[in-house]
Steps between C-alpha positions, in 0.01 A plus 500: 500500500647843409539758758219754392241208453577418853480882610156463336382191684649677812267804488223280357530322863540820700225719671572890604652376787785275340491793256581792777781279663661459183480864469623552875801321441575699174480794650764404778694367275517828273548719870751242577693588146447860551681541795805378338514743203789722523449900562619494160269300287162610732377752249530279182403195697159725590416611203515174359249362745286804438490386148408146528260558744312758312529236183375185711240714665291644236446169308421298885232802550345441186437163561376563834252751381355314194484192745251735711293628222461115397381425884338783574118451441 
């Protein structure tokens, strides 16, 4: 089984609460890899995570939104 088919099975199998631990743990994880940027590389380091947040955000919220016009009657 390839790697992204199992991701797939993986959140297939997962309710919002697997779902927010997964999301816990990435979130330490990237505070955990913050802290040991150097002074140095802080600004290019943030605006690189401003970017791909803004770029993974607007396409999740999308989804999210035409998910509750489909549910909401």
């Amino acid at each position: 089984m390839k790697l992204l088919d199992l991701a797939n099975k993986y959140v297939e199998k997962s309710d919002w609460k697997t779902m927010l631990l997964l999301k816990i743990c990435l979130f330490s994880a990237g505070i955990i890899v913050g802290t040991t940027v150097t002074k140095k590389a802080k600004f290019l380091t943030l605006c690189i995570c401003m970017v791909l947040f803004v770029i993974t955000y607007i396409p999740l919220m999308i989804k999210f939104f035409n998910i509750y016009e489909e549910n909401k009657n």
